[in-house]
Structures are given as structure tokens and as C-alpha cells.
Backbone of each chain as nested JSON, in Angstrom:
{
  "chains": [
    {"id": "A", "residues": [
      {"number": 1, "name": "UNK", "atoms": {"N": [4.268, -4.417, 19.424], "CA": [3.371, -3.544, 18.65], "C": [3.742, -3.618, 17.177]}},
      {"number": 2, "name": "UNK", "atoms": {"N": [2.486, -3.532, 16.254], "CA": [2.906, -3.701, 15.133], "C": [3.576, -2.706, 14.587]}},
      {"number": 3, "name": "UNK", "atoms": {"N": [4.615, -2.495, 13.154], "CA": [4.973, -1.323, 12.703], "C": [4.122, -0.808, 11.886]}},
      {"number": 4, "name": "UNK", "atoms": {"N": [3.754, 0.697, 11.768], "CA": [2.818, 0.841, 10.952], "C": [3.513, 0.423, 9.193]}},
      {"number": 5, "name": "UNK", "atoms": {"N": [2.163, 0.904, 8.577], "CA": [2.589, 0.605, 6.92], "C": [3.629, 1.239, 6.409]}},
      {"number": 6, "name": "UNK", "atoms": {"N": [4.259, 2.769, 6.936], "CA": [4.809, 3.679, 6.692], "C": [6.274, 3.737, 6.8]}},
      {"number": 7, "name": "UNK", "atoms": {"N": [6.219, 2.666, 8.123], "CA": [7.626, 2.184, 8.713], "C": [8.338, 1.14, 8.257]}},
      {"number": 8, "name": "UNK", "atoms": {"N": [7.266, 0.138, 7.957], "CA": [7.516, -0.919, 6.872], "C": [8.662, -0.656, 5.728]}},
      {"number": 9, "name": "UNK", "atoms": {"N": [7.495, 0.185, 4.936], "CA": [8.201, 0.487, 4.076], "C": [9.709, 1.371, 3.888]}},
      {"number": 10, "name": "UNK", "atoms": {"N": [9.852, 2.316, 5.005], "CA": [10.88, 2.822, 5.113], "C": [12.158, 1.876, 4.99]}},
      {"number": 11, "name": "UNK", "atoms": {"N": [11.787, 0.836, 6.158], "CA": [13.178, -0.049, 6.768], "C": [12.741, -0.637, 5.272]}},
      {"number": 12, "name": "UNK", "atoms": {"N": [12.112, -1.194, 4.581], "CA": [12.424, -2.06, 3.644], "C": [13.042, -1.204, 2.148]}},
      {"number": 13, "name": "UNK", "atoms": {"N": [12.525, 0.318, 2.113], "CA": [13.257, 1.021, 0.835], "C": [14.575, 1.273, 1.457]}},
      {"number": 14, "name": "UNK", "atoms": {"N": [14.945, 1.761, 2.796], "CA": [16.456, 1.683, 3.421], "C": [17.465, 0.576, 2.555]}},
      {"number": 15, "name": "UNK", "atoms": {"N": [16.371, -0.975, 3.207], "CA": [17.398, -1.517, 3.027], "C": [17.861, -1.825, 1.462]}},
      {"number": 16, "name": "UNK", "atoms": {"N": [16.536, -2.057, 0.923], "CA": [17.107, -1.867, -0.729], "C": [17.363, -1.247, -1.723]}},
      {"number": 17, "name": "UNK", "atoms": {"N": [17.692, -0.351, -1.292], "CA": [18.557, 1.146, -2.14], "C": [19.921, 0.551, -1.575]}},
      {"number": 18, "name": "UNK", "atoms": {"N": [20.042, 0.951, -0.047], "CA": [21.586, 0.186, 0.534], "C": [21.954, -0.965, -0.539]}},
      {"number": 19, "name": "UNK", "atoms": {"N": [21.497, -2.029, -0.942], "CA": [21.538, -3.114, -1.628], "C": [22.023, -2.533, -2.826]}},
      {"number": 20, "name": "UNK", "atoms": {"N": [21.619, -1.418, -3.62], "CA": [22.029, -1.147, -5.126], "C": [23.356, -0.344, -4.931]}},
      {"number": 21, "name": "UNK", "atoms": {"N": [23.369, 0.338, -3.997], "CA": [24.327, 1.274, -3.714], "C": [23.815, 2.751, -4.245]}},
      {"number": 22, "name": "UNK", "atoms": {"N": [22.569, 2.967, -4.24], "CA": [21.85, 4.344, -5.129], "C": [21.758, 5.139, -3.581]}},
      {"number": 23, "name": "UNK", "atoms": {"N": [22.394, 6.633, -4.006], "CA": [22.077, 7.846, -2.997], "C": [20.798, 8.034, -2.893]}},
      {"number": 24, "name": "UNK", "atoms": {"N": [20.245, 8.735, -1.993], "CA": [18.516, 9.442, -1.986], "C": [18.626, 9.853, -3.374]}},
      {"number": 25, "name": "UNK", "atoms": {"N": [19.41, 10.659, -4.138], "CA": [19.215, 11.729, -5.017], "C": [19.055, 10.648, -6.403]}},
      {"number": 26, "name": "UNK", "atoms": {"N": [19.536, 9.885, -6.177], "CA": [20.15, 8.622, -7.32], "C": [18.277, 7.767, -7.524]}},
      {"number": 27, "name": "UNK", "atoms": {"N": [17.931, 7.65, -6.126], "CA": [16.748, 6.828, -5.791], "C": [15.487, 7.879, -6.403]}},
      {"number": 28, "name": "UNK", "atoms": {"N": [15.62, 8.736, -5.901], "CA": [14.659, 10.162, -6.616], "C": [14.524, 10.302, -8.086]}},
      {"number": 29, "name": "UNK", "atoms": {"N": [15.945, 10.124, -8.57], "CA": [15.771, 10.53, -9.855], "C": [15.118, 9.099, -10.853]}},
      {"number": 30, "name": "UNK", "atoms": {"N": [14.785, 7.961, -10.184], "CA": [14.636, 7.218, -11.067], "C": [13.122, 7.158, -10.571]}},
      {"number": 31, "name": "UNK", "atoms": {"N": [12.455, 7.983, -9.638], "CA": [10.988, 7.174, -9.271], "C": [10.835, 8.868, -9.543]}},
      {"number": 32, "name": "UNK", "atoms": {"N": [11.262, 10.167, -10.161], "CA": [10.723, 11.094, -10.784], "C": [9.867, 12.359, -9.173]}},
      {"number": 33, "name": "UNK", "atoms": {"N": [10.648, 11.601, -8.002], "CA": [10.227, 12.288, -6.942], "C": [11.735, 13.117, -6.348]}},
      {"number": 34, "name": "UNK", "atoms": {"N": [11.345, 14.101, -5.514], "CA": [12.57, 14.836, -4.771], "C": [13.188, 14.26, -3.954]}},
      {"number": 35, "name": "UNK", "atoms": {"N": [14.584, 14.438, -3.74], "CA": [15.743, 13.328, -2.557], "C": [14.936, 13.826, -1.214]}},
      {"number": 36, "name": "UNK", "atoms": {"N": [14.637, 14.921, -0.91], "CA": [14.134, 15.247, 0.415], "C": [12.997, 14.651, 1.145]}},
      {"number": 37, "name": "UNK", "atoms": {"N": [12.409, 14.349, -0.016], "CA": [10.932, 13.501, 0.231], "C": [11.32, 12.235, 0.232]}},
      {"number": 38, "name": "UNK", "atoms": {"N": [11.923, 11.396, -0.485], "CA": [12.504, 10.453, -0.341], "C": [13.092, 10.393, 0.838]}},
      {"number": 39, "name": "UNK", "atoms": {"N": [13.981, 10.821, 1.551], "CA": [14.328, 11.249, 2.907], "C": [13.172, 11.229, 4.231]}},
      {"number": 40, "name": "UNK", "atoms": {"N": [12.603, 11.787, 3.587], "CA": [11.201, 11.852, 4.526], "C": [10.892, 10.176, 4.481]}},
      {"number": 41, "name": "UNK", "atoms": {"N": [10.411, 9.822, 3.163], "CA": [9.819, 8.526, 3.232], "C": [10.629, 7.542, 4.173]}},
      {"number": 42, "name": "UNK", "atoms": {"N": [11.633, 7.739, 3.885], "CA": [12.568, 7.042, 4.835], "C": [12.365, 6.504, 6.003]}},
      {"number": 43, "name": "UNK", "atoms": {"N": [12.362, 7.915, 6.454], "CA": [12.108, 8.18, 7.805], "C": [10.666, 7.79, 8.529]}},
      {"number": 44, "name": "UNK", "atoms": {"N": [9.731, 7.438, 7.705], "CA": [8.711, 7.107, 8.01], "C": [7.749, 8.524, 8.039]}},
      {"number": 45, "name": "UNK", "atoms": {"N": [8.117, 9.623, 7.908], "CA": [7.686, 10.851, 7.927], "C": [6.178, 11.174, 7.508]}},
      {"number": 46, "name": "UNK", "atoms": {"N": [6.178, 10.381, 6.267], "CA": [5.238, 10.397, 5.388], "C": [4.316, 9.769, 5.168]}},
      {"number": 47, "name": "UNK", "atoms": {"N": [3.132, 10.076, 5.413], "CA": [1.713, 8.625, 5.102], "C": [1.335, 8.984, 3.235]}},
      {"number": 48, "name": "UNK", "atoms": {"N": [2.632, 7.975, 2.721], "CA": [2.34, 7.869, 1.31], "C": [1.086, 7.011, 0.544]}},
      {"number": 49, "name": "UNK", "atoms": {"N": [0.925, 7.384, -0.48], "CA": [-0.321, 6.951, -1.56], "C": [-0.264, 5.633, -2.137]}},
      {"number": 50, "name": "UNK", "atoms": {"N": [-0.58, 5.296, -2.643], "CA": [-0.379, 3.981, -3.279], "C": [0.107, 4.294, -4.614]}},
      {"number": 51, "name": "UNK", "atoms": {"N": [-0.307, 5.741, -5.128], "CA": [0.289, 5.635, -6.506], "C": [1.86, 5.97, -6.205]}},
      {"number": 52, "name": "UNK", "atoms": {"N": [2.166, 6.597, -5.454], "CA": [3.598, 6.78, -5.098], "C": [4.039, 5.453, -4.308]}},
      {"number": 53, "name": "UNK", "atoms": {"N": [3.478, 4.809, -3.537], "CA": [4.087, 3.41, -3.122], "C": [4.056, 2.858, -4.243]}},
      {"number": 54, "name": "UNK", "atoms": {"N": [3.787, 2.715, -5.744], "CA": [3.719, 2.121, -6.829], "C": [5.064, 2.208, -7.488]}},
      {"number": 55, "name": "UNK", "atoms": {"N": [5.521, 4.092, -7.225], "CA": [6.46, 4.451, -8.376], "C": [7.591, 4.129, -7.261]}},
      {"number": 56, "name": "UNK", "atoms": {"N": [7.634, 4.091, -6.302], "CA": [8.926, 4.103, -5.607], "C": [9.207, 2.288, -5.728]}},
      {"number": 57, "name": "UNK", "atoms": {"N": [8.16, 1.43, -5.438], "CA": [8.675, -0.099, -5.526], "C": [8.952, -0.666, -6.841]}},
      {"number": 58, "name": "UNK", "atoms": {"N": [8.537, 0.404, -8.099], "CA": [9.117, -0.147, -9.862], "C": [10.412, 0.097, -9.508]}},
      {"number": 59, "name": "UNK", "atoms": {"N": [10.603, 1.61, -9.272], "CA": [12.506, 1.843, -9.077], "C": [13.004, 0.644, -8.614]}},
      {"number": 60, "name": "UNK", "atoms": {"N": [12.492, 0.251, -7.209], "CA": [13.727, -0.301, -6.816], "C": [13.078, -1.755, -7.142]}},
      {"number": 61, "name": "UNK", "atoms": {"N": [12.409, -2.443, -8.38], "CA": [12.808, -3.378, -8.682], "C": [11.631, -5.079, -7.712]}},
      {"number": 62, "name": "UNK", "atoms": {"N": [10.362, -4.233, -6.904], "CA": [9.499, -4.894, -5.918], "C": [8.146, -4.905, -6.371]}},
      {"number": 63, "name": "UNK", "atoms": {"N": [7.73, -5.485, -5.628], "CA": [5.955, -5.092, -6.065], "C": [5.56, -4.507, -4.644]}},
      {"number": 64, "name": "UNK", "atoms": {"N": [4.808, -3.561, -4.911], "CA": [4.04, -2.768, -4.05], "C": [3.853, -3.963, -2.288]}},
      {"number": 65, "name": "UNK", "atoms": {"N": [2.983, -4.881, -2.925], "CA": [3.076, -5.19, -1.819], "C": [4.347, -5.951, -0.938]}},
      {"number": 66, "name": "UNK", "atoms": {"N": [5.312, -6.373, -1.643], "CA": [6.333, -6.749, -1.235], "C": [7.083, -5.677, -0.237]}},
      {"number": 67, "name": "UNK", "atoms": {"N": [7.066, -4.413, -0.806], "CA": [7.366, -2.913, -0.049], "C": [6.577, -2.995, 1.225]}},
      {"number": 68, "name": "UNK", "atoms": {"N": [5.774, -3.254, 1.345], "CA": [4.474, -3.126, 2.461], "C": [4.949, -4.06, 3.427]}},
      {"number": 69, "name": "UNK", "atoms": {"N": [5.533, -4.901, 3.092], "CA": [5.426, -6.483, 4.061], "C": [7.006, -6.209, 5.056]}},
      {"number": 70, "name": "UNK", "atoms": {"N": [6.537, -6.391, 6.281], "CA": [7.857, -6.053, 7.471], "C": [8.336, -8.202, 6.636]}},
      {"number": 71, "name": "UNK", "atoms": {"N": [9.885, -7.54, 6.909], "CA": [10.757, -7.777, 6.755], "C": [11.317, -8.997, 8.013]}},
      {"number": 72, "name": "UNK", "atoms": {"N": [11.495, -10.05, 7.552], "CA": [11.711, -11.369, 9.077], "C": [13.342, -10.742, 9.104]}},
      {"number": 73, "name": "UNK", "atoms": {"N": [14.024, -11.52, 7.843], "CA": [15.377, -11.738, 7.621], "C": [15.908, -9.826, 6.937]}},
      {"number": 74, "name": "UNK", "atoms": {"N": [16.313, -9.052, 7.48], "CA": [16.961, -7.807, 6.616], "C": [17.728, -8.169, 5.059]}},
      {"number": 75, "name": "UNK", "atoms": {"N": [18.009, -9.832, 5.229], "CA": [18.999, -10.235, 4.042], "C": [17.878, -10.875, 2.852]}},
      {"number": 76, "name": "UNK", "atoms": {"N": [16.313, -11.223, 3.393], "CA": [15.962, -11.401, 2.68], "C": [15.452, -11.059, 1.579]}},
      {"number": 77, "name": "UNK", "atoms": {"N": [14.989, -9.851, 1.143], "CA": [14.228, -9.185, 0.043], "C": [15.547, -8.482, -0.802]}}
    ]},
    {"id": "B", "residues": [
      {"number": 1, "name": "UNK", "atoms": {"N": [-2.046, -5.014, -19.68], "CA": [-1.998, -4.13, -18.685], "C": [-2.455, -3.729, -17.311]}},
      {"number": 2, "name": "UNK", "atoms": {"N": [-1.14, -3.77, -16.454], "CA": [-0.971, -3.961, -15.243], "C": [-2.346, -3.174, -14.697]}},
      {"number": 3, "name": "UNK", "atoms": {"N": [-3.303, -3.5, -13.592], "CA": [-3.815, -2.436, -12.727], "C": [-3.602, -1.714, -12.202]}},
      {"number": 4, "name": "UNK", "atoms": {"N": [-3.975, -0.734, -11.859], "CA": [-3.131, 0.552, -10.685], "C": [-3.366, -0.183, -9.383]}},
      {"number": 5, "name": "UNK", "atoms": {"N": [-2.743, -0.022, -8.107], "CA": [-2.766, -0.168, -7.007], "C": [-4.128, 0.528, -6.657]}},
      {"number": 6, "name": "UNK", "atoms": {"N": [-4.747, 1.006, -6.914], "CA": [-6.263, 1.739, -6.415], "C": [-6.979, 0.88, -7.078]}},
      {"number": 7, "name": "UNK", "atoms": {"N": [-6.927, 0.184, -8.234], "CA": [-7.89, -0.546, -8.741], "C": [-8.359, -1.832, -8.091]}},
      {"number": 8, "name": "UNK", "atoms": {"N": [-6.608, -2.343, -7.593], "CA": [-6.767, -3.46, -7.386], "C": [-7.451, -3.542, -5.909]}},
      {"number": 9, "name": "UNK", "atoms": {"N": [-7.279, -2.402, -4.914], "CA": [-7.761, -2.773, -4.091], "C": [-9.49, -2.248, -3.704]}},
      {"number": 10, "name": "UNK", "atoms": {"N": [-9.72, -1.835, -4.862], "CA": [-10.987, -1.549, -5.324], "C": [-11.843, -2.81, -5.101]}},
      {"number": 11, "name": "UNK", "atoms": {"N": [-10.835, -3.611, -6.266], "CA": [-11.767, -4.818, -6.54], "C": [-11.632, -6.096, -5.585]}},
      {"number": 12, "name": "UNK", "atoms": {"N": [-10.595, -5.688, -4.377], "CA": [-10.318, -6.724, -3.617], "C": [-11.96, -6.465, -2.727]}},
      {"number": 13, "name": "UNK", "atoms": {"N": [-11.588, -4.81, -2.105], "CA": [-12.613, -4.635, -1.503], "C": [-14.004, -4.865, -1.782]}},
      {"number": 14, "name": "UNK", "atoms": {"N": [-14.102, -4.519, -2.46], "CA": [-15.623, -5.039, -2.913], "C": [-15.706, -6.643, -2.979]}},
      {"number": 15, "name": "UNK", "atoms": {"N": [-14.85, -7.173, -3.217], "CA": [-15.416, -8.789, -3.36], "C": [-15.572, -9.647, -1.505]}},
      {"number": 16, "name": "UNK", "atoms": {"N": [-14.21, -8.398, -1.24], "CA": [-14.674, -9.208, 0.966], "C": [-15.369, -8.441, 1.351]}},
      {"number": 17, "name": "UNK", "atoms": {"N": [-16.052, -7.811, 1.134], "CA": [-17.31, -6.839, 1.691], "C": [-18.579, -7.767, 0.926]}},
      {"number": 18, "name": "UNK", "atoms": {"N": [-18.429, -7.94, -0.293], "CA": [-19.661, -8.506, -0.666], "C": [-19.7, -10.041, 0.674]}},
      {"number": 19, "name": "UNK", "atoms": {"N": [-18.683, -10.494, 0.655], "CA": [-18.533, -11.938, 1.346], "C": [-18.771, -11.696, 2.721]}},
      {"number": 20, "name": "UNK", "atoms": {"N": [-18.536, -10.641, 3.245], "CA": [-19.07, -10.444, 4.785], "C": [-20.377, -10.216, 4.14]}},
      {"number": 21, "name": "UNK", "atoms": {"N": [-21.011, -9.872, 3.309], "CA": [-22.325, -9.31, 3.38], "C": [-22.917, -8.013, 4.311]}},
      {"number": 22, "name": "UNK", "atoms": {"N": [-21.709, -6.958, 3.932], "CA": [-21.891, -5.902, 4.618], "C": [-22.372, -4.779, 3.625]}},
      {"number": 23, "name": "UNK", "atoms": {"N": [-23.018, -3.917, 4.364], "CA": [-23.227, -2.634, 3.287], "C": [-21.764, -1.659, 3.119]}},
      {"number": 24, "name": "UNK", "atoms": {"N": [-21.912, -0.51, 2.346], "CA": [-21.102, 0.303, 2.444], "C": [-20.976, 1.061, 3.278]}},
      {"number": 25, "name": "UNK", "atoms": {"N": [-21.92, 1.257, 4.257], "CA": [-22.019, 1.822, 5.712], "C": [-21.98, 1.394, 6.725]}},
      {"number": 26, "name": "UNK", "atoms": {"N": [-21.909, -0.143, 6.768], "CA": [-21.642, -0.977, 7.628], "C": [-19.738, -1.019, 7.724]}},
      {"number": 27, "name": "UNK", "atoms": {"N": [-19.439, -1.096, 6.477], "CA": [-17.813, -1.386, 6.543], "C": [-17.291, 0.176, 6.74]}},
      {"number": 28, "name": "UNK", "atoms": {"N": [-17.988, 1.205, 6.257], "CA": [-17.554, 2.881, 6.553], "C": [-17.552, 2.578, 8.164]}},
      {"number": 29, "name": "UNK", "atoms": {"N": [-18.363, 2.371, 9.098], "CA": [-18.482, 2.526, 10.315], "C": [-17.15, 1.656, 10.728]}},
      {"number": 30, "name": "UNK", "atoms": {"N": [-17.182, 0.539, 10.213], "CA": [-15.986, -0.175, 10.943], "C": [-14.408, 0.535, 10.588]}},
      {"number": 31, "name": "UNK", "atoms": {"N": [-14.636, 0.902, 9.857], "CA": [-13.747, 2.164, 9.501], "C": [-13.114, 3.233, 10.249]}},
      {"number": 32, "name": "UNK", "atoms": {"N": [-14.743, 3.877, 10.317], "CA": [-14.069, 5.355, 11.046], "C": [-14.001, 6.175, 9.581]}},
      {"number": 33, "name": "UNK", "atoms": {"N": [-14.643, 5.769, 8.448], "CA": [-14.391, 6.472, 7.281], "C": [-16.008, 6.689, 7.15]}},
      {"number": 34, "name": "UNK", "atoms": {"N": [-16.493, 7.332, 6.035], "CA": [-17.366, 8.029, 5.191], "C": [-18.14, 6.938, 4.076]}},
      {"number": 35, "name": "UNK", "atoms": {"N": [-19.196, 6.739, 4.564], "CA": [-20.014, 6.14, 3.121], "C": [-19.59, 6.436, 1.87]}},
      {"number": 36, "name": "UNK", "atoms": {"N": [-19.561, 7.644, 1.483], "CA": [-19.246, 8.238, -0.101], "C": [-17.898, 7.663, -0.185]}},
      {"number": 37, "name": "UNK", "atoms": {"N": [-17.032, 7.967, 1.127], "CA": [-15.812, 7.878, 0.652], "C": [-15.144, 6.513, 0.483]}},
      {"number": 38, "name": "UNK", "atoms": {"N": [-15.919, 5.216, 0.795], "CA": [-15.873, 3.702, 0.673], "C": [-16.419, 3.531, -0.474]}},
      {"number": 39, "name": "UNK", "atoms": {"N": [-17.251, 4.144, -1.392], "CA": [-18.18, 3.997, -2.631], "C": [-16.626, 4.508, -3.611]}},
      {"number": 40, "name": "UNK", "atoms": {"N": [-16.224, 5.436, -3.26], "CA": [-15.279, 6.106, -3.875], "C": [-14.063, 5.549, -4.175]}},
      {"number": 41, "name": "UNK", "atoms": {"N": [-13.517, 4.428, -3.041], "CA": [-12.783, 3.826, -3.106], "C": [-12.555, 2.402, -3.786]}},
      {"number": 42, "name": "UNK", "atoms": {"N": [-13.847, 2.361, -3.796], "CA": [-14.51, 0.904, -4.354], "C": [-14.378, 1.218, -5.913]}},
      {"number": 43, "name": "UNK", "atoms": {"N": [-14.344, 2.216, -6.307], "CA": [-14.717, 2.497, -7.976], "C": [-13.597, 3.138, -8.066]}},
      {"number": 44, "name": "UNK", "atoms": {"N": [-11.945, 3.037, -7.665], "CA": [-10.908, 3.202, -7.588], "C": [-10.389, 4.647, -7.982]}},
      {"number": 45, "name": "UNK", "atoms": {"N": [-11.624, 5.508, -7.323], "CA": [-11.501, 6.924, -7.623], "C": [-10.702, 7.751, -7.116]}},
      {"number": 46, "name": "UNK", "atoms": {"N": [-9.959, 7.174, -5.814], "CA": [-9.21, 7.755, -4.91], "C": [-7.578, 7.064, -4.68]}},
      {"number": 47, "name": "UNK", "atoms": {"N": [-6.781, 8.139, -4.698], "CA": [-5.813, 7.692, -4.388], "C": [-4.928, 7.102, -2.897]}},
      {"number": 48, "name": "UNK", "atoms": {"N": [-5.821, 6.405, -2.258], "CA": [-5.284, 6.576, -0.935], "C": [-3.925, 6.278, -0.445]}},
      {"number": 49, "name": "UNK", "atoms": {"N": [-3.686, 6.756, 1.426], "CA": [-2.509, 6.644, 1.58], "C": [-2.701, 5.442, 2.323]}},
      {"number": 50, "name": "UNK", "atoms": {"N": [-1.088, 4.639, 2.996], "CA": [-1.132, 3.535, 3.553], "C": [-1.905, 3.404, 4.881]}},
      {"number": 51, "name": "UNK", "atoms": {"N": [-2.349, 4.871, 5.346], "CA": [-2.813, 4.2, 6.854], "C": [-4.646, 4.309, 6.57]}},
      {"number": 52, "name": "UNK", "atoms": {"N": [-4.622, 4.841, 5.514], "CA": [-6.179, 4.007, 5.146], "C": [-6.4, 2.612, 4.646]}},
      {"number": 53, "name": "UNK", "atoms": {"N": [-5.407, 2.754, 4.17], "CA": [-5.173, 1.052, 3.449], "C": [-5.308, 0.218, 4.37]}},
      {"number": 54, "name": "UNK", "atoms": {"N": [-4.421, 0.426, 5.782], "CA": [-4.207, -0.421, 6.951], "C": [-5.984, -0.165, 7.252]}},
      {"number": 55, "name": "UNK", "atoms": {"N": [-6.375, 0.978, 7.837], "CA": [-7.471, 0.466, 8.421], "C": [-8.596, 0.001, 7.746]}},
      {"number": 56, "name": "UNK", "atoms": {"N": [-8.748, -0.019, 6.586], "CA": [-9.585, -0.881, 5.587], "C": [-9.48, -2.315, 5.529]}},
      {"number": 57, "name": "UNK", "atoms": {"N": [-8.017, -2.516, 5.558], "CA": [-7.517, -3.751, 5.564], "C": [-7.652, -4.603, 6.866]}},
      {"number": 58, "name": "UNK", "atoms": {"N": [-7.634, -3.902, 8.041], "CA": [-7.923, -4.362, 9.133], "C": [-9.665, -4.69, 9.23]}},
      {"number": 59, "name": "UNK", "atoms": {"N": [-10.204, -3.915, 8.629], "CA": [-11.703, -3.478, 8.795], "C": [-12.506, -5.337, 8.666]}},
      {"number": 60, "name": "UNK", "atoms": {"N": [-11.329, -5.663, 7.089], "CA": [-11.758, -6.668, 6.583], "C": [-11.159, -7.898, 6.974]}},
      {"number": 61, "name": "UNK", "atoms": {"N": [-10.083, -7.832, 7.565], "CA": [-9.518, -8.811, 8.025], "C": [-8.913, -9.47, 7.168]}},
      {"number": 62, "name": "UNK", "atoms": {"N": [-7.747, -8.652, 6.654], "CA": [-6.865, -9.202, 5.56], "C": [-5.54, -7.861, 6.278]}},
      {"number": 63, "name": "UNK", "atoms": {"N": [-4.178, -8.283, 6.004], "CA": [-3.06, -7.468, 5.717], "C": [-3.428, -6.772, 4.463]}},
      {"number": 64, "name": "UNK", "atoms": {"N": [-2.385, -5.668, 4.649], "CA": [-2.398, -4.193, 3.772], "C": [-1.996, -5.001, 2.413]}},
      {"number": 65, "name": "UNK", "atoms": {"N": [-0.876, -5.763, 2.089], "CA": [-0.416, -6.334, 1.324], "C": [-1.376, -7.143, 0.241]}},
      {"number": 66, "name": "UNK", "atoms": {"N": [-2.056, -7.906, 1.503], "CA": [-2.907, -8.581, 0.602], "C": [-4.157, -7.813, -0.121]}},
      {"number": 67, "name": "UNK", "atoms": {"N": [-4.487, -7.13, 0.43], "CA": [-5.232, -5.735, 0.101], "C": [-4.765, -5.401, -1.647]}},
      {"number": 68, "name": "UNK", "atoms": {"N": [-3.589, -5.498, -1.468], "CA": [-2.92, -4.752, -2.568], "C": [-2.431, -5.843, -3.906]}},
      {"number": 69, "name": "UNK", "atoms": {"N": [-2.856, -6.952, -3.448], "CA": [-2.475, -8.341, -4.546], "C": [-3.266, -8.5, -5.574]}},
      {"number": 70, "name": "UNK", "atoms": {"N": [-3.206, -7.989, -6.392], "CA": [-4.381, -8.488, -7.548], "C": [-4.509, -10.143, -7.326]}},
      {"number": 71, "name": "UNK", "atoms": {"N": [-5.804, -10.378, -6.929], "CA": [-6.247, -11.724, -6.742], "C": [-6.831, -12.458, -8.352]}},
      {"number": 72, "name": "UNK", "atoms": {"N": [-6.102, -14.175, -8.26], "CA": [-6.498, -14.401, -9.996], "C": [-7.821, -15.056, -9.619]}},
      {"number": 73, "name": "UNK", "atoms": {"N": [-8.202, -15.713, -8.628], "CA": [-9.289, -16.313, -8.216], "C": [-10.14, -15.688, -7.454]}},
      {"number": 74, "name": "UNK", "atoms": {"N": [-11.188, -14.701, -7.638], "CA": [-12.107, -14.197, -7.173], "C": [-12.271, -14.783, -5.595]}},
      {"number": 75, "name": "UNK", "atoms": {"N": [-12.436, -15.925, -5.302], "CA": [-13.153, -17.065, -4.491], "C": [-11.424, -16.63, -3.686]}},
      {"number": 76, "name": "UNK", "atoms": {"N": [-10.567, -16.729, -3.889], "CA": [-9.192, -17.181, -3.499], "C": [-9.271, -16.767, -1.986]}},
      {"number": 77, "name": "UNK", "atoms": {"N": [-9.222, -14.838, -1.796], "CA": [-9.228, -14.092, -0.536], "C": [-10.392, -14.198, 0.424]}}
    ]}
  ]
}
């Protein structure tokens, strides 16, 4: 089954925050959103926007759709 | 200056809808969405979230991603 868009993105902001070494709170403060929600996003919790899938993939350095796209290799992106 | 993520998939949509040669109520139905609210989306009035994205994107037969690519060649998608 496919993962939805939501989940995608979770495992792929997981893994590249892990990559910088930035806390939720660290990741929040640079995309101007709350650690808790960030948390949420995480988790897949959340059916986010595109303008917020926008501000969360500048932080960490992606393009929107790169965020979107499941992940083959965890080492790759 | 960059497009917003609503723009771009504004203008994706409208160019594979024109290419199916569907109306805006033809692709609303394949949807499960709202005439107004495909007109709305088309003129990048709305901010949507990813699991509209997905089923739009499915609607048309493209990934969410690509949905979200500013295309340089009209003809390209």
C-alpha cells in the first residue's frame, strides 16, 4: 500500500533534521512554526498545506517536492 | 521570483486538464471535489493540503510531486 503524502513527508523531515542534528524546537524556530506541531507533522498527524510544506522544506534545505517523494535509500536525500 | 506551491500547481493543473480535454466538472467529479472549488484552485486561490493534492494528482494521472514541479516546457507533463 502506498504511503500517504503526509507520511512521506514525515519519514523524510525525520530523517533530515536527524541529518543536521536540529531538535523539534531548533526545526520550529527556523520554519517560524511551534515544536508541537512540528511533532505532529512528524508523526504524520497532520494533513499539511502546501504553503507550510513550502516553509518547512526551505528550513531544511529541499524543494517541496523532494519532501513529498517516499524515500528508496534513507541515506539518500 | 520563485512561484508559490499553489501557483504552480494551478498552472500544472490547468494545462493536464486542458490535455485530457476535460471540463472543470468533469475533473471535480473525478475528484470527489466541487466545481467552484477546482476553478479556485486553478486560479491558485486556495491553499490546499497534501491529501487534496494526492487526489487531484491521482485524478490526473501524475504523482503529488510532479503536481508540484514548476514545469519549463508547457508540452513537457
Amino acid at each position: 500500500m502506498p504511503q500517504s503524502p503526509n507520511d512521506i513527508v514525515a519519514a523524510n523531515l525525520k530523517r533530515l533534521r536527524a541529518k543536521k542534528q536540529w531538535s523539534q524546537e531548533e526545526l520550529a524556530d527556523r520554519c517560524g512554526l511551534h515544536r508541537t506541531y512540528i511533532g505532529a507533522i512528524e508523526r504524520g498527524e497532520r494533513n499539511i498545506t502546501l504553503n507550510t510544506l513550502l516553509e518547512i522544506a526551505t528550513a531544511v534545505g529541499v524543494t517541496s517536492a523532494e519532501l513529498l517523494t517516499e524515500s528508496r535509500n534513507a541515506k539518500a536525500v
